[in-house]
Backbone as a ProteinNet text record, in pm:
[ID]
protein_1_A
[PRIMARY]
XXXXXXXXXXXXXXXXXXXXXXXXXXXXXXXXXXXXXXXXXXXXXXXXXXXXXXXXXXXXXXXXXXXXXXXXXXXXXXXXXXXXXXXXXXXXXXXXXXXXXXXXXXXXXXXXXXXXXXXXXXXXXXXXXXXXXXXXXXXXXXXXXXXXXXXXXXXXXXXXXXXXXXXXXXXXXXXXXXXXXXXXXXXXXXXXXXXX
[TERTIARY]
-861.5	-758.1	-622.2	-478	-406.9	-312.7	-350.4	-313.4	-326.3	-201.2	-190.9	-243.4	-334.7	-461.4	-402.2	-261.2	-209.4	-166.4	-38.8	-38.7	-109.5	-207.8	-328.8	-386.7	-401.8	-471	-426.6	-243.7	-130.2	-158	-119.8	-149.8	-260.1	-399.3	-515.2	-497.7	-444.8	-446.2	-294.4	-219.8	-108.1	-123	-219.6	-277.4	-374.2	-465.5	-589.7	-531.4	-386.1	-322.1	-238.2	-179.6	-132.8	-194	-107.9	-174.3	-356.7	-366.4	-493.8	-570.4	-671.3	-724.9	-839.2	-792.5	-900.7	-953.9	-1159.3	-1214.6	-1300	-1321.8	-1462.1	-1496.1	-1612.3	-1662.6	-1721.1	-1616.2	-1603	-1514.1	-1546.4	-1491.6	-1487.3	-1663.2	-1714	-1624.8	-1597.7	-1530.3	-1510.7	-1453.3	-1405.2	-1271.3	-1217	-1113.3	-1068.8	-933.6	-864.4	-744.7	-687.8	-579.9	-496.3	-404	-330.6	-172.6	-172.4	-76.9	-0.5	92.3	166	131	-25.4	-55	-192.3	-254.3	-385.2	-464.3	-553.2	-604.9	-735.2	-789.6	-926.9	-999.6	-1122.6	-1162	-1286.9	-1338.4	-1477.8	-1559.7	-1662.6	-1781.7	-1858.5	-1892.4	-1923.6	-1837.8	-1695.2	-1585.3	-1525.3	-1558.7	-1525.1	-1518.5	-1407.6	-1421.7	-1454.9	-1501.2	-1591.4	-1459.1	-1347	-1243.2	-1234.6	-1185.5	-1199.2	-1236.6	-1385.7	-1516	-1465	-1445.2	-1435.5	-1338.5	-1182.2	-1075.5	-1122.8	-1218	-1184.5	-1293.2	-1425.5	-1505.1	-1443.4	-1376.1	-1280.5	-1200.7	-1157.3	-1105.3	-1171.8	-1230.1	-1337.8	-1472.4	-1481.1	-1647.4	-1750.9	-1716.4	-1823.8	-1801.3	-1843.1	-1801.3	-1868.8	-1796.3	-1877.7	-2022.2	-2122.3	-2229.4	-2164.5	-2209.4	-2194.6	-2116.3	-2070.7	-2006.8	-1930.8	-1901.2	-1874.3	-1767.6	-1613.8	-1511	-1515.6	-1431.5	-1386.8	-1249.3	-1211.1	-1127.9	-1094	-1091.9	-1039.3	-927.2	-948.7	-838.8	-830.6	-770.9	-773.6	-818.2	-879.6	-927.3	-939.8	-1041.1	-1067.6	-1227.6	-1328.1	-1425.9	-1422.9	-1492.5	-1475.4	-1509.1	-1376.9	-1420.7	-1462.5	-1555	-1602.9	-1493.9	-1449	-1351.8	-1432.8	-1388.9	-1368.4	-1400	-1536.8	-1466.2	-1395.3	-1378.5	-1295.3	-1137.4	-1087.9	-920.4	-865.6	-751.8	-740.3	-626.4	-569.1	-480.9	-573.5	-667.2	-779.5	-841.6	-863.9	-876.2	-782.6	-782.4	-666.5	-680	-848.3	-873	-828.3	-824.5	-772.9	-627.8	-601	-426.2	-373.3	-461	-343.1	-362.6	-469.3	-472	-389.6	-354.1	-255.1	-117.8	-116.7	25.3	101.8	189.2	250.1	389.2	488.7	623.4	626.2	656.9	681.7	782.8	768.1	895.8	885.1	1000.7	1004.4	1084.7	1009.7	1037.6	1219	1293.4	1466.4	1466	1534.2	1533.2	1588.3	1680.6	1745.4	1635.3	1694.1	1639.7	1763.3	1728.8	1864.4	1809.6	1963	1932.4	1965.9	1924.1	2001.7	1900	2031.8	1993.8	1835	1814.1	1723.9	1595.8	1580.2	1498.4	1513.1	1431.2	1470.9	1369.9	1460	1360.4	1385.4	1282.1	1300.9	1311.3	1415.3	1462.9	1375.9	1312.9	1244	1372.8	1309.2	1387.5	1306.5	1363.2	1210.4	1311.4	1198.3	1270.4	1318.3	1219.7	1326.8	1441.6	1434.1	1535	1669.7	1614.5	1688.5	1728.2	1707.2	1732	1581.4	1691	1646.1	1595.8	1426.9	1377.4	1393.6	1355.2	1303.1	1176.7	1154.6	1016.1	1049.4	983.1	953.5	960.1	972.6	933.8	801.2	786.6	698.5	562.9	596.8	469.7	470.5	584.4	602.2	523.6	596.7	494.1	378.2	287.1	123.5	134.1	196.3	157.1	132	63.7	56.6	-62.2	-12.4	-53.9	-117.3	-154.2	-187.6	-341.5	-351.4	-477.2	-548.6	-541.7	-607.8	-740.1	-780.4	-899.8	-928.8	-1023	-1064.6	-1012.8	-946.6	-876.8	-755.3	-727	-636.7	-526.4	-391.2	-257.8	-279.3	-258.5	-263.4	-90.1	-159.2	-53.3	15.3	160.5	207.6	310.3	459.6	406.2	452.2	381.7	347.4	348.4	378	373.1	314	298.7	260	405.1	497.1	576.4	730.8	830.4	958.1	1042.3	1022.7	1048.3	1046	882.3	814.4	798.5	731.9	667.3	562.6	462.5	379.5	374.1	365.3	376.3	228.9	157.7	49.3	19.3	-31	-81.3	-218.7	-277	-438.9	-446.3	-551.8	-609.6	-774.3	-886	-983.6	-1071.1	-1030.8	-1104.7	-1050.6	-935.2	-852.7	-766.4	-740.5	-625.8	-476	-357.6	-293.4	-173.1	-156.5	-72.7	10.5	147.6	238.1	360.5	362.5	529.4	601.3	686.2	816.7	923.4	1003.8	1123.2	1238.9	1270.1	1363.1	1459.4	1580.5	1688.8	1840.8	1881.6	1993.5	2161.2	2255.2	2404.6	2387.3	2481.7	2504.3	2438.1	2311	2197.8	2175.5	2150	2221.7	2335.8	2457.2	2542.8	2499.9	2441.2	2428.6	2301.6	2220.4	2124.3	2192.3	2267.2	2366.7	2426.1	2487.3	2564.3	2473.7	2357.1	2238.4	2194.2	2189.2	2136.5	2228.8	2320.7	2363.4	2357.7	2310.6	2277.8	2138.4	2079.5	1948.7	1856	1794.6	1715.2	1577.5	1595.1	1465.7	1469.1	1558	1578.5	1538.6	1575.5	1604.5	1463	1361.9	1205.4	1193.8	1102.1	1086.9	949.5
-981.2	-895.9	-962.3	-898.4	-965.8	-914.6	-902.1	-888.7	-1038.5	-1026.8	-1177.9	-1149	-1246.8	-1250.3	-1172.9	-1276.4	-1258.6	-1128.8	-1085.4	-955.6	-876.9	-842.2	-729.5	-757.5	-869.5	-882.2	-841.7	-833.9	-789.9	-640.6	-589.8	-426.7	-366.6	-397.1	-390.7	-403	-473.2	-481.9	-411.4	-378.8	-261.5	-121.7	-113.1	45.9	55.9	-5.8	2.9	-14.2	-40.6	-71.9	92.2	125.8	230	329	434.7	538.1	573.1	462.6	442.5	377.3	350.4	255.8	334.7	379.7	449.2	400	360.9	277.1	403.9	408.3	455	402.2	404.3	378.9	491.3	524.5	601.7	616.3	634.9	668.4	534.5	492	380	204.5	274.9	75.2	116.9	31.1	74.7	83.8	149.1	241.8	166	177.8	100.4	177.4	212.5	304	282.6	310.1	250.9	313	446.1	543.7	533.3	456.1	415.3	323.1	268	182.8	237.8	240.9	235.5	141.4	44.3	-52	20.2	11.2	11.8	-71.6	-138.3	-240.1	-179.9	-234.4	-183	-253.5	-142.6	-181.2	-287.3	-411.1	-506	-650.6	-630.7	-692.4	-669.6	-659.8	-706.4	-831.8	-893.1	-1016.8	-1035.9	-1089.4	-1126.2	-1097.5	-1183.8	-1193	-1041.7	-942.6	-853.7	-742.6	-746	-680.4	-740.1	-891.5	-954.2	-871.5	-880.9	-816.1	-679.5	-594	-469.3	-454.5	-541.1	-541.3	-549.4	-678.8	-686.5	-619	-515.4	-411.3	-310	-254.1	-131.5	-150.5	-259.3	-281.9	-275.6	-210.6	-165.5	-168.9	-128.3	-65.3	49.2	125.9	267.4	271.7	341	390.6	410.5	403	524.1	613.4	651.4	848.4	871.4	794.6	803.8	755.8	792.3	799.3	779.8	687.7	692.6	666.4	697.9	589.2	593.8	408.3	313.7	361.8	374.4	317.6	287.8	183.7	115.5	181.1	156.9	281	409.7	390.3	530.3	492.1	589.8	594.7	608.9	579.7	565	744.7	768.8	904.1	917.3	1021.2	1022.8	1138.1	1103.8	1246	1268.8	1375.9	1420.8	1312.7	1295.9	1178.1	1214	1355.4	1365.2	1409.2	1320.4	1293.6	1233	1298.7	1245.6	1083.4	1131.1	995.8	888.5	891.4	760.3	715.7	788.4	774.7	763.5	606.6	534	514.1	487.7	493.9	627.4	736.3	871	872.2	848.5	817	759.9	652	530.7	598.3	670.1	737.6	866.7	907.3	1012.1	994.4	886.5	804.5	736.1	859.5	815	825.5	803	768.9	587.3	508.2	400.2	355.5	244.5	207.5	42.6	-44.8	-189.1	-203.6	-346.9	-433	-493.9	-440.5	-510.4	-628.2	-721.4	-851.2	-797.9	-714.6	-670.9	-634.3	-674.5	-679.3	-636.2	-541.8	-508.5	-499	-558.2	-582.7	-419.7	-412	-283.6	-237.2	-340.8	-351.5	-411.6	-508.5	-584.3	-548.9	-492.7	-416.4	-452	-489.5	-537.4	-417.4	-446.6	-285.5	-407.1	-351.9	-412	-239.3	-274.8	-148.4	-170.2	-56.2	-57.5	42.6	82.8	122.3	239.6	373.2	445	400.1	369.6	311	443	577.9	674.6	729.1	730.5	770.8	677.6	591.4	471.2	496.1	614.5	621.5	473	467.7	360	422.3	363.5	392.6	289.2	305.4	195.1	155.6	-2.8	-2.5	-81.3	-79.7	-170.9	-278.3	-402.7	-568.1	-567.8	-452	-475	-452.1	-356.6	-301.8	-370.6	-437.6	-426.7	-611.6	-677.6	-843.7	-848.7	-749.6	-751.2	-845.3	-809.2	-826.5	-989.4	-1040.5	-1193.9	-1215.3	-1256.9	-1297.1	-1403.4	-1504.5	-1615.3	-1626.8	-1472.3	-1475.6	-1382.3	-1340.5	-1301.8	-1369.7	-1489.5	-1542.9	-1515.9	-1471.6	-1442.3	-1301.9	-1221	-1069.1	-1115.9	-993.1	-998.9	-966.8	-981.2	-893.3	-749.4	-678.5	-559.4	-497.1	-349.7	-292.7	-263.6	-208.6	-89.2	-159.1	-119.7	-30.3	144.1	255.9	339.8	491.8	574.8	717.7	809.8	938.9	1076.6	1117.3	1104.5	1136	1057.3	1161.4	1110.8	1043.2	1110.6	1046.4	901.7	829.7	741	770.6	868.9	882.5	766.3	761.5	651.6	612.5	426.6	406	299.2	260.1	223.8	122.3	3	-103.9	-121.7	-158.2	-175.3	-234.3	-301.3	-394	-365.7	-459.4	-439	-374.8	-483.5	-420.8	-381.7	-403.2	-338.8	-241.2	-168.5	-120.8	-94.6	-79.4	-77	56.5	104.3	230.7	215.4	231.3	222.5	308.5	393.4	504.8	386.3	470.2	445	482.6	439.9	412.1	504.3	620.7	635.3	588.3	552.9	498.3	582.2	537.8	643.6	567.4	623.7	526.2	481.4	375.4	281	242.2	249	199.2	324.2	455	571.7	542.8	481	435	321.8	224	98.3	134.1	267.9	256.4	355.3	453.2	515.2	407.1	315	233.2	188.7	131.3	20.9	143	248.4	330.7	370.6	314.4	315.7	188.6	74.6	-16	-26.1	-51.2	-50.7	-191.5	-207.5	-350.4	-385.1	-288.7	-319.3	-461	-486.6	-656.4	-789.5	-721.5	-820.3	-785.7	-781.4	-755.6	-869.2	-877.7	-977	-982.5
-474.7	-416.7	-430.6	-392.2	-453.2	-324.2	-218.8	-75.7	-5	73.2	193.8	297	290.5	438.1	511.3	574.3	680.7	745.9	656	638	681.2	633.9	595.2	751	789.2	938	1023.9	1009.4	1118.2	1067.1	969.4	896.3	999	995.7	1027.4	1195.8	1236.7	1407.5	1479.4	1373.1	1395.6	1389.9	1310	1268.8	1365.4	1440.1	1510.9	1651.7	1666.4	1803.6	1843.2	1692.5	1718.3	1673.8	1525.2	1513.4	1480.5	1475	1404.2	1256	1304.2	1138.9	1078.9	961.1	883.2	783.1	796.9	692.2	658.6	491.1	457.1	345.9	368.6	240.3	105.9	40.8	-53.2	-163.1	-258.9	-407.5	-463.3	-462.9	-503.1	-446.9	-318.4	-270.9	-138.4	-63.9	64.3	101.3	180.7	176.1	299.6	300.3	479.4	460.9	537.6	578.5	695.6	705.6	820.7	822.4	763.6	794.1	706.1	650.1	559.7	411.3	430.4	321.4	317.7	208.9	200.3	121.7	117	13.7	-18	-98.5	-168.6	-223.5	-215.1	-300.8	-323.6	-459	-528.2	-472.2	-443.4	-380.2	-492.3	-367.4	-432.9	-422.8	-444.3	-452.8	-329.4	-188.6	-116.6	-29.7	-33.6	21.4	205.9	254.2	353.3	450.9	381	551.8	568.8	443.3	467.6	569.8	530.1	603.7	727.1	766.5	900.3	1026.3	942.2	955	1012.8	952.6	984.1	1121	1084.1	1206.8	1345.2	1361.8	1438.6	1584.5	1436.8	1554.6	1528.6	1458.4	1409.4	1484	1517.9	1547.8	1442.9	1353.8	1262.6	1104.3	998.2	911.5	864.1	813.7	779	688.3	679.3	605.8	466.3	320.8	205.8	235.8	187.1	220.9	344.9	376	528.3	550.7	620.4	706.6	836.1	893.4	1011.9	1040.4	1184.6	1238.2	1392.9	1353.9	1513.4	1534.7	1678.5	1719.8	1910.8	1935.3	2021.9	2166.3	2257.6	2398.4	2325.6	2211.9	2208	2129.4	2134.2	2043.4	1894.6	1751.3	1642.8	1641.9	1537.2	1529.9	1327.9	1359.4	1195.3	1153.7	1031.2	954.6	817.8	738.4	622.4	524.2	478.6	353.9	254.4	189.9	91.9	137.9	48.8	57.3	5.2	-89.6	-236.6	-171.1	-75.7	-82.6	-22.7	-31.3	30	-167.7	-246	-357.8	-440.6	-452.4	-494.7	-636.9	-671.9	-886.7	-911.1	-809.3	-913.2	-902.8	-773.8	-761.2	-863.8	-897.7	-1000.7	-1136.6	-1216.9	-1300.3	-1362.9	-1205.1	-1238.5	-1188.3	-1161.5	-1098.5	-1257.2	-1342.2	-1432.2	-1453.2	-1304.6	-1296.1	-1265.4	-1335.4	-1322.3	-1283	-1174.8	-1119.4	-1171.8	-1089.2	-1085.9	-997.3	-948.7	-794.3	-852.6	-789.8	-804.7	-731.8	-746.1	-738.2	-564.6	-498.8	-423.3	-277	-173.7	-41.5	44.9	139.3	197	310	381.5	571.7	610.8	720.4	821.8	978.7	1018.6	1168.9	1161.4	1175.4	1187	1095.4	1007	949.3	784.7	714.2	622.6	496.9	359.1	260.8	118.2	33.2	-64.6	-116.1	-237.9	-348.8	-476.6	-506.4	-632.2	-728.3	-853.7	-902.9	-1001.9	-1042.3	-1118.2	-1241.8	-1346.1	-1438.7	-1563.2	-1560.7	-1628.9	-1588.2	-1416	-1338.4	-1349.9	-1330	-1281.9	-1101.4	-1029	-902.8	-806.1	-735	-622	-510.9	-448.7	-348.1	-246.9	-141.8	-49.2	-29.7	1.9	99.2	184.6	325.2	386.6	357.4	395.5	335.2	444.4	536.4	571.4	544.4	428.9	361.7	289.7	127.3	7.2	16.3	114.8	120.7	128.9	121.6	158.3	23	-72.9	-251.4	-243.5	-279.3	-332.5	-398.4	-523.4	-622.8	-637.2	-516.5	-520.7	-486.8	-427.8	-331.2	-488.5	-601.2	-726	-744.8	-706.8	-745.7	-898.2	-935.3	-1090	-1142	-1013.8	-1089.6	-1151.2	-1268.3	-1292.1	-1202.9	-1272.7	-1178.5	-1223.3	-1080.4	-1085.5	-1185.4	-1230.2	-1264.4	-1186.1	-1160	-1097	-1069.9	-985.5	-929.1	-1001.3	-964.1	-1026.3	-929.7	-954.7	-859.7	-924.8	-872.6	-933.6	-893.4	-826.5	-832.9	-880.1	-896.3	-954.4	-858.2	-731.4	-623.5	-568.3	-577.3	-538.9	-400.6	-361.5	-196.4	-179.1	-279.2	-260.4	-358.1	-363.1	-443.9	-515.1	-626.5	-656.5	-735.5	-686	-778.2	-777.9	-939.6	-935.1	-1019.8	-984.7	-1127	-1130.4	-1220.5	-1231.5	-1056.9	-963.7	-853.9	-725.7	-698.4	-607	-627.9	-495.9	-554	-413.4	-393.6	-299	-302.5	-208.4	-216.8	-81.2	-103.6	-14.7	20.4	166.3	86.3	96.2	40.3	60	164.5	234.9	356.8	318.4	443.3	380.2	508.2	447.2	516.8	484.1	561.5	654.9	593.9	620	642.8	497.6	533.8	431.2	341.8	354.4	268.6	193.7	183.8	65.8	-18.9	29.7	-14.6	-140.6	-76.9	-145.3	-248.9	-249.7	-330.4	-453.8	-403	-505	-604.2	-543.1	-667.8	-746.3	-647.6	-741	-854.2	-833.9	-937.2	-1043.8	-1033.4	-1182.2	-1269.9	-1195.6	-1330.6	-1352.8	-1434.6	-1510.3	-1441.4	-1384	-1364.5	-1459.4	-1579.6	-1654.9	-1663.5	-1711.2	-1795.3	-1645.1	-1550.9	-1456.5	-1342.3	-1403.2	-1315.9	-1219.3	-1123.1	-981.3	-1019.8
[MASK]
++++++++++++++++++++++++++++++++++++++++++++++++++++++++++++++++++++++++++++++++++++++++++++++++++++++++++++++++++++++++++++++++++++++++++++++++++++++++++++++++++++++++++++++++++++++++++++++++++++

């Protein structure tokens, strides 16, 4: 996987504190959700802290075929397993607007976004730094680096990285004031050349 422990543990006990944490196991891996991000890993290729992580606050993990979700003073409720934004190998397949990570991080009011960029557009999105740091590359073990990142849309509502056995999906932030301002200008220079 190519997610930071850490991260993903805070992700996982933020989603299960608030709106809720959604695991299933379906579309051949297991699925984690958490309102704004979703990970997937192929069944098989799940790593232990993982599974640990979600037990945790889930208590459990799901059956085959099967959906749920935690969440905190409440009982595990079963949902729908089919749902295309939980199926992240079909997402990334049909996710063919490409963006790139801009070297650029912008403050506003205590809140920090990293700017991607769509590279036919050249228009600038936001993310979170609170979503966009899950990424580390260090934790790859024998996978490769994932592709992406990548959309079905021109927009970048969500956005998608995968490699052989994971995969990660994240929206995108939208922000207000000044920071429209500052992503207007950034979108007129090109950051192909200048990738992170």
């Amino acid at each position: 996987m190519f997610l930071n422990k850490t991260q993903f543990k805070k992700w996982v006990k933020d989603a299960f504190k608030g709106g809720g944490l959604t695991v299933g196991r379906v579309y051949g891996g297991l699925v984690i959700c958490g309102g704004t991000w979703t990970t997937w890993t192929e069944e098989g290729y799940v790593p232990n802290w993982v599974k640990a992580t979600v037990m945790e606050y889930a208590g459990e993990l799901p059956k085959a075929g099967y959906v749920f979700k935690a969440k905190k003073d409440n009982p595990v409720q079963y949902e729908i397993a089919e749902n295309k934004y939980l199926d992240l190998p079909s997402m990334f397949m049909d996710a063919k607007v490409p963006f790139l990570v801009t070297p650029i991080v912008y403050d506003e009011s205590w809140k920090n976004f990293r700017f991607l960029q769509n590279i036919g557009t050249q228009e600038i999105i936001a993310v979170s730094t609170y979503l966009y740091d899950i990424l580390d590359m260090r934790e790859l073990g024998g996978e490769s680096r994932p592709a992406g990142p990548c959309s079905t849309s021109r927009n970048g509502s969500v956005l998608i990285w995968k490699n052989e056995h994971s995969a990660l999906s994240i929206c995108k932030t939208d922000i207000s004031g000044n920071g429209l301002d500052v992503m207007d200008v950034l979108a007129t220079h090109s950051f192909e050349k200048e990738v992170v």
